[in-house]
Each structure stands twice: as C-alpha cells, then as structure tokens.
N, C-alpha and C positions, 0 to 999 in steps of 0.2 A: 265781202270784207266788212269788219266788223268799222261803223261809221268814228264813234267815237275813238278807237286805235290810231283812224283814220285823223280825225282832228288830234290830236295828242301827239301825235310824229309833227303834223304838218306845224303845225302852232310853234311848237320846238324848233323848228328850222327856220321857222318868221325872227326868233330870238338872238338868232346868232349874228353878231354885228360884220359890218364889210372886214376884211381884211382877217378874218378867223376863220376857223374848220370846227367840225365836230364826227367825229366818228362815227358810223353806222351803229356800233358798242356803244358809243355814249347816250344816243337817241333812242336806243333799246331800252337801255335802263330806267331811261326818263318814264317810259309809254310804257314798260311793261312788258314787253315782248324781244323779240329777237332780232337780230342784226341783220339777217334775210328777210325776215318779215319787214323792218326800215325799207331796205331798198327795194321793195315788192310796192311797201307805200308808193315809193318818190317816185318808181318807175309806172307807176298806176296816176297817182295825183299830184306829182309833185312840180309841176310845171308851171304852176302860179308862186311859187316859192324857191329863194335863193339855192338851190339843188347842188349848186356846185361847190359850195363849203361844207360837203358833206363829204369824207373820204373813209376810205378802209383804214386800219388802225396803225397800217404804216405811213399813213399819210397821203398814198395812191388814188389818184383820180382814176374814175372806172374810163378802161380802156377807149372803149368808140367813144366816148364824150372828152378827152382828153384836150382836143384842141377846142371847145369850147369853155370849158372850165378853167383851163389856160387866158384864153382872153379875157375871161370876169377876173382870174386873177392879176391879172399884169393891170387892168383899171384900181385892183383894190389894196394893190403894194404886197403881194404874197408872190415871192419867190419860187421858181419850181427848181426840184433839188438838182445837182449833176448827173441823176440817171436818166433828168427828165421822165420821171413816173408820176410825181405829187410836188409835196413841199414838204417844208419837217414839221411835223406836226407837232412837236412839243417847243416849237416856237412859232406856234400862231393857233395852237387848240383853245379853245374860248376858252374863259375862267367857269371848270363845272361846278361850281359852286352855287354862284350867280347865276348861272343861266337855270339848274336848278330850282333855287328861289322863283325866279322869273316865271319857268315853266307852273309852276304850281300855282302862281295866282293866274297864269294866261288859262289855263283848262279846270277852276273853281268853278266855273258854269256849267261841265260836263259833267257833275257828281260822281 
C-alpha cells in the first residue's frame, strides 16, 4: 500500500476533534482516493488513531465494531440514532472546510 496514501488518511483522522465524525467520502477526498480504499487504510493502520469518528455517509458505524464505537461515543457526547446504527451525521460531521485547511498543512511535509 502506497506509504504516503497511508499517512494522508491517517493524519486526517488525527484532525477530527472528540465528539465529530467524518465520512469514509470525506477522508477520500481529502487523500485522494476512495472511500474503500479509507476503510482498507483504517482497517490496515488505523488503530493508533481516533477510528471510530469515522462513519459511512449515513452516519453508520461499521457493523462488528459498533459496540465499541458506541462506547468512544457515549464518552464524547455523540448520540446514536433510534435505529441504533450510527449517529446523524449532519449533526456532529466536522466542519470540512477546517479540517480541510488543517489537513493541508498536517501532510505539507509529504510533497
């Protein structure tokens, strides 16, 4: 797997503050790549970094991790919705704008 793709997801997920999410799609965008390749990272390297504010683009925490992503949640004040799937994500998705920004000075070192 390509190193740098590698820091560029992960770096991106260092960014996102407690009590937010960020989409598999939004960390695609950031890095360059695609939304299965994100969760190919996280599920490869992603275990030194916040993993679990990372959801599908309805807000859905992936299935066998759900009761752990739950727990970081209920520490970090994010709600899981009434279907118990996720949360809603257009009320607690980071600001991509910011994180954005963010991102581009955090991976300035990787050319």
């Amino acid at each position: 797997m390509d190193d740098v793709l590698v820091e560029k997801v992960l770096r991106a997920v260092e960014l996102v503050p407690a009590g937010r999410v960020v989409s598999y799609g939004d960390l695609a965008a950031l890095a360059g790549t695609g939304p299965r390749h994100v969760g190919a990272i996280l599920r490869e390297y992603g275990g030194s970094v916040a993993w679990w504010r990372v959801v599908n683009a309805s807000g859905d925490a992936p299935q066998h991790k759900r009761s752990a992503v739950f727990e970081h949640w209920r520490e970090e004040g994010i709600p899981v919705k009434p279907n118990g799937l996720g949360c809603r994500i257009a009320d607690h998705r980071v600001d991509l704008e910011e994180l954005g920004r963010a991102h581009a000075g955090a991976i300035a070192d990787l050319g």
